[in-house]
C-alpha positions in Angstrom: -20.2 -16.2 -3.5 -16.6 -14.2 -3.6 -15.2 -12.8 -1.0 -15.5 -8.4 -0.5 -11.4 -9.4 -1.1 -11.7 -11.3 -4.2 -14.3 -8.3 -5.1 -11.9 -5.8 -4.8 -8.9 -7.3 -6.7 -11.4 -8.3 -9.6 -12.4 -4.4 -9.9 -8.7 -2.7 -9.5 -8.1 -5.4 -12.5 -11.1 -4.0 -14.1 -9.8 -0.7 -13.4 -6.2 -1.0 -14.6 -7.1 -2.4 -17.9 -9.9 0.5 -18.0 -6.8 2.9 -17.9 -4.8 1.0 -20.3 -7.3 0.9 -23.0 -7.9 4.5 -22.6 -4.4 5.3 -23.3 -4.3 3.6 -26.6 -8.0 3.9 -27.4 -9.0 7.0 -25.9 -12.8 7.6 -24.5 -14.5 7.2 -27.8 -12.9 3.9 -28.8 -13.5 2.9 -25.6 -15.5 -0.1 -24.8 -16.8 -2.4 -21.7 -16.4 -5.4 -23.7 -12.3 -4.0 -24.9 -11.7 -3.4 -21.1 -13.3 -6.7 -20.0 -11.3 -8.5 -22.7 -8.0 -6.8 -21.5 -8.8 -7.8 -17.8 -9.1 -11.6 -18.4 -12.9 -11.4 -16.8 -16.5 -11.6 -18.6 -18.1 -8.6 -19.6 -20.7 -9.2 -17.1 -17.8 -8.5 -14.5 -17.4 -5.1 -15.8 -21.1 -4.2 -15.3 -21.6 -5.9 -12.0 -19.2 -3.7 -10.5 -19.0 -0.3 -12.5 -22.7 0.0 -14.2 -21.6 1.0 -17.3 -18.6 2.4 -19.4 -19.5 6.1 -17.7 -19.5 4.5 -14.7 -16.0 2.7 -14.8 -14.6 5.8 -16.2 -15.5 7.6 -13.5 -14.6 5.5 -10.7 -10.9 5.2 -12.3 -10.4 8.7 -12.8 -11.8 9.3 -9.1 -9.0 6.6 -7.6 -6.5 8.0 -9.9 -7.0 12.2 -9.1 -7.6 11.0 -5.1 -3.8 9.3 -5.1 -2.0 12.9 -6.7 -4.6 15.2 -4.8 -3.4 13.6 -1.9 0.5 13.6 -3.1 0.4 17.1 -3.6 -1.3 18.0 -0.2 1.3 16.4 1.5 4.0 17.9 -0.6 2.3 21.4 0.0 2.1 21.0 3.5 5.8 20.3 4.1 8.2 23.2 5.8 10.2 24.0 3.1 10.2 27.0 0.8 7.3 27.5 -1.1 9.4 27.8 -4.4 10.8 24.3 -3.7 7.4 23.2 -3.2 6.2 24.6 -6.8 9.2 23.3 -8.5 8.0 20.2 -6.9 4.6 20.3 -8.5 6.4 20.7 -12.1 8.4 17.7 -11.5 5.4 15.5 -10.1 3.4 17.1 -13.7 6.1 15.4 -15.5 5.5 12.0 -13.8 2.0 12.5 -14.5 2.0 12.8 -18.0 4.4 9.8 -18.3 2.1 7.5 -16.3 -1.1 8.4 -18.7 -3.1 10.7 -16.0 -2.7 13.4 -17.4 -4.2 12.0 -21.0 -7.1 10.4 -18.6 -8.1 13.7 -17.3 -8.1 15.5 -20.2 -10.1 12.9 -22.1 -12.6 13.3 -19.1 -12.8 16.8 -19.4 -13.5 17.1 -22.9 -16.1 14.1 -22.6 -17.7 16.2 -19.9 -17.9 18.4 -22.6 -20.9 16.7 -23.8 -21.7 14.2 -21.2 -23.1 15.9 -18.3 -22.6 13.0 -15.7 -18.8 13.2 -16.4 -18.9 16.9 -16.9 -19.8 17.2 -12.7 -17.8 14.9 -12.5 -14.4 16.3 -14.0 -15.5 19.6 -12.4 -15.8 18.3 -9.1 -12.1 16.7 -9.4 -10.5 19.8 -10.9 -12.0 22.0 -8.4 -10.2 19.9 -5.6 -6.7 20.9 -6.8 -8.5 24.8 -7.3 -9.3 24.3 -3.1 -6.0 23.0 -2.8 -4.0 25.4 -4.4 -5.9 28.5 -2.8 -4.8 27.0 0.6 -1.3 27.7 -1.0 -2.5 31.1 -2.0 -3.4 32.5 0.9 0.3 30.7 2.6 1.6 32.8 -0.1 -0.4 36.0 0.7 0.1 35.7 4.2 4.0 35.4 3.9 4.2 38.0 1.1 2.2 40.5 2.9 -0.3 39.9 -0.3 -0.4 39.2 -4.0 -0.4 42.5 -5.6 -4.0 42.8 -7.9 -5.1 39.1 -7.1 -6.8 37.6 -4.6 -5.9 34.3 -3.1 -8.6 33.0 -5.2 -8.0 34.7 -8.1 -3.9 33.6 -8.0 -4.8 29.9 -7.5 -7.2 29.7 -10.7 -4.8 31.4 -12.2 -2.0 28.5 -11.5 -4.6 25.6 -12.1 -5.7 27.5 -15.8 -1.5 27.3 -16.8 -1.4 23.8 -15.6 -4.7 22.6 -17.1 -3.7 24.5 -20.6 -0.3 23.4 -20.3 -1.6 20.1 -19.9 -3.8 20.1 -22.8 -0.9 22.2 -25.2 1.6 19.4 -24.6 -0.7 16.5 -25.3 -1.6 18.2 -28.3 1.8 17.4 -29.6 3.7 21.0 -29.0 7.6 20.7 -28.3 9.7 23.3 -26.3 11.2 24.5 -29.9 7.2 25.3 -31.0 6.5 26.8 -27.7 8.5 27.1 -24.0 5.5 25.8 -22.3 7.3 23.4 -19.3 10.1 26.4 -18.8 7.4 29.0 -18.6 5.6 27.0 -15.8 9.0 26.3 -14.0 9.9 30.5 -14.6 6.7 31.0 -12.5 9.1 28.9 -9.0 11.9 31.6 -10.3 9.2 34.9 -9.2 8.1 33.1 -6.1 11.7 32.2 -4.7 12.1 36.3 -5.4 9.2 37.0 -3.7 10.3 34.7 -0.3 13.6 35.9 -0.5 12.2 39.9 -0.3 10.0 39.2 2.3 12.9 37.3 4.5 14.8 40.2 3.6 12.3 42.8 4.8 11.4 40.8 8.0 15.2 41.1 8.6 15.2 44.5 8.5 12.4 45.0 10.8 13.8 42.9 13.2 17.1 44.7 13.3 15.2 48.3 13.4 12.8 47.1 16.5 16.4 45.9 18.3 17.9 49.5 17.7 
C-alpha cells in the first residue's frame, strides 16, 4: 500500500497537470483521462484521489486561491503605507495572470455559472478576498476618519468588482490602447496615497494646535 507521502506527491502531480491542461484546454475541454495522461498515472489515480473532474477542479482551485489569499494577508498586514500596499496588490495581479490563476478562477466562475457545486464553490473563494479586503476597508476608514458615501463594506466590493472585471476584460483579449484598464486600477493607489497624506497632514495640525 503507498505511503500518505507517496499519496500526496501522486495528487500535487495530479493537480499540476490538472492546471496545465486547463490552461490550454479550458474547463470544457477538460478531461480526467487528458489530466491523467499529462501526469504519467492511470486514470484510476485521478478518481481515487479527487472523485471526479468537479472534484479535482475544485481541490486545485482551493490550493491555488489558499497560497495568494494568504500572500495578500500578509502583504496587507505589513506597516507600510496603505497605497504601497495596493500598488502591491496590482503588481501581485500581474504575477497572477502570468502564472494561469487568474484564467483558473475565471473558468471556475463562469462554470459555476451552471454547475452549482462549483458555483458555492467559486463564491466561497471570492468572498475570502471580499472578507479580506473589508479588513482593509475599515484600516482605511479608521485612518481616513471614513470613506465619504461608502461603507467599509460597500468600498471593499467595490475594489473586488474592478479586480474581478478587470480580470475578466483582460483575458478577454483588451489591450491598454482598446481600454486603460491596468492604469485605471493602479490610479485607484494615486487617491489613496492622497487620502494618507491629508490625514497625516491633518493629524499634524492637531497635534501642533493641542501643543499651543
Amino acid at each position: 500500500m503507498p505511503s500518505a507521502t507517496a499519496e500526496t506527491v501522486t495528487a500535487q502531480v495530479i493537480l499540476e497537470a490538472a492546471r496545465m491542461r486547463l490552461l490550454a484546454d479550458g474547463y470544457a475541454g477538460l478531461s480526467t483521462r487528458k489530466v491523467a495522461h499529462e501526469a504519467g498515472v492511470p486514470l484510476s489515480q485521478v478518481h481515487y484521489h479527487f472523485g471526479s473532474k468537479g472534484g479535482m477542479v475544485l481541490a486545485l482551485l482551493e490550493a491555488e486561491n489558499q497560497r495568494r489569499l494568504a500572500r495578500q494577508a500578509a502583504m496587507y498586514a505589513q506597516d507600510t503605507p496603505l497605497w504601497r500596499r495596493y500598488e502591491q496588490a496590482c503588481d501581485y495581479l500581474e504575477e497572477d495572470l502570468e502564472s494561469g490563476y487568474v484564467r483558473i478562477l475565471q473558468e471556475m466562475i463562469a462554470a459555476g455559472w451552471s454547475t452549482p457545486e462549483i458555483g458555492a464553490a467559486a463564491r466561497e473563494m471570492v468572498k475570502g478576498w471580499f472578507d479580506l479586503l473589508t479588513e482593509v476597508a475599515v484600516e482605511a476608514a479608521d485612518q481616513f476618519g471614513g470613506l465619504g458615501p461608502f461603507s467599509p463594506a460597500e468600498a471593499a466590493a467595490l475594489i473586488v468588482n474592478a479586480f474581478f472585471g478587470a480580470e475578466a476584460l483582460i483575458l478577454l483579449g483588451f489591450d491598454r490602447r482598446q481600454m486603460p484598464i491596468r492604469a485605471s486600477l493602479r490610479r485607484v493607489g494615486e487617491l489613496i496615497r492622497s487620502a494618507e497624506e491629508r490625514a497625516a497632514g491633518e493629524g499634524h495640525a492637531a497635534g501642533s494646535s493641542a501643543r499651543r
